[in-house]
C-alpha positions as CSV (number, residue, x, y, z in Angstrom):
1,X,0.0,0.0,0.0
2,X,3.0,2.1,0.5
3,X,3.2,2.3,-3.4
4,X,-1.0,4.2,-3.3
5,X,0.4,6.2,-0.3
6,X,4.1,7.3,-1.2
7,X,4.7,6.4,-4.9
8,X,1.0,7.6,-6.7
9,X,0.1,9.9,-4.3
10,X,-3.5,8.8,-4.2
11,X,-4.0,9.2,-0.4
12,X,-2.7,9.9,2.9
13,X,-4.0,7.1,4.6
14,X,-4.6,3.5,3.6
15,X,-4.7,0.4,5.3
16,X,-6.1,-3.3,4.8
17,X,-7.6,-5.1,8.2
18,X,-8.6,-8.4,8.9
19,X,-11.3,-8.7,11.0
20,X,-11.4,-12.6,12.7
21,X,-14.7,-14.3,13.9
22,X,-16.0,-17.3,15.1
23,X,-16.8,-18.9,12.2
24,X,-15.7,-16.4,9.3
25,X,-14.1,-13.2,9.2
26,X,-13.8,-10.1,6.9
27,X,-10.2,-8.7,5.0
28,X,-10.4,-5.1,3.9
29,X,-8.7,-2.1,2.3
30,X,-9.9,1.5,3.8
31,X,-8.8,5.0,2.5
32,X,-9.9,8.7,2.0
33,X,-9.3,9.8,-1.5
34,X,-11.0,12.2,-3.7
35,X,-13.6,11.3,-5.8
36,X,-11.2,11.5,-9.2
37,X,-8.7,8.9,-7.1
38,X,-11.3,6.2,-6.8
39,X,-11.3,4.4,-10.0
40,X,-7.4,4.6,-10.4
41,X,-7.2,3.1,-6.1
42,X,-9.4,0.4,-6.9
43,X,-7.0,-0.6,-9.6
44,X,-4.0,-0.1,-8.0
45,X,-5.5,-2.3,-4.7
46,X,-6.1,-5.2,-7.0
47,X,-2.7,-4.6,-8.4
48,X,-1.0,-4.8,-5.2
49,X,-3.1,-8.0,-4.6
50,X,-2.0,-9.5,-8.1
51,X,1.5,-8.7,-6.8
52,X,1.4,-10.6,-3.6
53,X,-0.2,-13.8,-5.8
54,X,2.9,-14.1,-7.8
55,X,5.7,-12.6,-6.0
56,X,7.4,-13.5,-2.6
57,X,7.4,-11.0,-0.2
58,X,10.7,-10.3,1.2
59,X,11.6,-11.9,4.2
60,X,12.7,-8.1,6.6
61,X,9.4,-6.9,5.6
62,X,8.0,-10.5,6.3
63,X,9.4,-9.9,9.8
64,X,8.5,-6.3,10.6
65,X,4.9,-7.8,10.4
66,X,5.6,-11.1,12.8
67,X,7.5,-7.9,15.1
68,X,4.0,-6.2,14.8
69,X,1.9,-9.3,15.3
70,X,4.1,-10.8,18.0
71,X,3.8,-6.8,20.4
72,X,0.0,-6.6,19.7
73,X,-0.5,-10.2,21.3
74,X,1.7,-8.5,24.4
75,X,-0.4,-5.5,24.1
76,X,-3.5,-7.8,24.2
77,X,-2.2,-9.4,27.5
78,X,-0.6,-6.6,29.4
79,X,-1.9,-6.4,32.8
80,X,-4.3,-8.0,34.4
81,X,-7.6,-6.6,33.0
82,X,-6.5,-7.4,29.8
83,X,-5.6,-10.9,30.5
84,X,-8.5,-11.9,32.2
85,X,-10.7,-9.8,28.9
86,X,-8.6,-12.5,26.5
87,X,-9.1,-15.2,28.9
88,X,-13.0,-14.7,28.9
89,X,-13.0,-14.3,25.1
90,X,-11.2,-17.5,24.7
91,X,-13.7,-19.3,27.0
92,X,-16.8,-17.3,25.4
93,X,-14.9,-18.7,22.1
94,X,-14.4,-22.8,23.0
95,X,-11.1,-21.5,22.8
96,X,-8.2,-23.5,24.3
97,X,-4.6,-21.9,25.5
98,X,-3.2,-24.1,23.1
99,X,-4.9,-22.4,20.4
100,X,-3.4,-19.6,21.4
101,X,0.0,-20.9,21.3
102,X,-0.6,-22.9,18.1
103,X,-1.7,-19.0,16.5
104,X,1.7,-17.7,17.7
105,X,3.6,-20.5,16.7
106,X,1.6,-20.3,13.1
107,X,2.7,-16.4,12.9
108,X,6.7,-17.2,13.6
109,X,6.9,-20.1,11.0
110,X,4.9,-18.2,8.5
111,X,7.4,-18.4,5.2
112,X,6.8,-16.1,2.0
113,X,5.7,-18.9,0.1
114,X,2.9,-19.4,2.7
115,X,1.5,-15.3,2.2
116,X,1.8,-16.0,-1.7
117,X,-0.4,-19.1,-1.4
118,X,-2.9,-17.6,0.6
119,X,-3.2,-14.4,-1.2
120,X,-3.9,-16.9,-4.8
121,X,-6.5,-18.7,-2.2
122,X,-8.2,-15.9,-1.3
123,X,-7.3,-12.4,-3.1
124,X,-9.9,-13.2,-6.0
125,X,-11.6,-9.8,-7.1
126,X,-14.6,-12.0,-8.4
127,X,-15.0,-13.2,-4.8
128,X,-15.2,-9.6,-3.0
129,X,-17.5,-7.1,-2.4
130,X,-16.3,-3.5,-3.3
131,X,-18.0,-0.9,-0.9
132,X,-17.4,2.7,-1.8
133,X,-18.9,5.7,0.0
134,X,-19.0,9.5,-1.3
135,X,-20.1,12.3,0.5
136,X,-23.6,13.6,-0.3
């Protein structure tokens, strides 16, 4: 995304998310453009997608996102409150601690070749739903 952000100028601000649920869960790309950006963002996006289908990402940028991963779990469980709001989601969940620890181990073993076989699993435009919002 750096590429919409620094390189085209498009936008300040971009970012994808991955929201995680029970049973599913939701990916998504959010920005503020202007209205003559939108066509030429939604291209890009898809671009950047195609990108992670057929190249390997490299492996410091690979780690700067386990780094990121691995503090927002510590974040997640600093402190007692916090613990015992994981705990109760993990319960609330049918959750295990060892599904925890299987997640973190998952996230430090992830290899490039695993992100460029999920993106071709799942980063199919004919499978989304695009969602844009102008101002009235």
């Amino acid at each position: 995304m750096s590429k919409i952000r620094e390189d085209l100028g498009y936008t300040y601000d971009i970012f994808s998310s991955v929201d995680q649920m029970l049973y599913d869960g939701c990916f998504y790309v959010s920005t503020e453009a202007a209205d003559k950006y939108v066509p030429l963002l939604l291209t890009e996006i898809y671009q950047q997608m195609d990108v992670l289908k057929q190249e390997l990402v490299q492996s410091d940028e690979l780690n700067m996102v386990k780094n990121y991963l691995m503090g927002s779990f510590m974040n997640m469980l600093d402190g007692p409150m916090n613990v015992s709001s994981f705990a109760k989601s993990m319960i609330l969940s049918g959750k295990r601690p060892s599904d925890f620890n299987a997640t973190v181990s998952n996230i430090l073993e992830t290899k490039p070749s695993d992100i460029c076989g999920m993106a071709q699993k799942y980063f199919n435009r004919e499978n989304m739903t695009e969602i844009v919002v102008y101002p009235v």
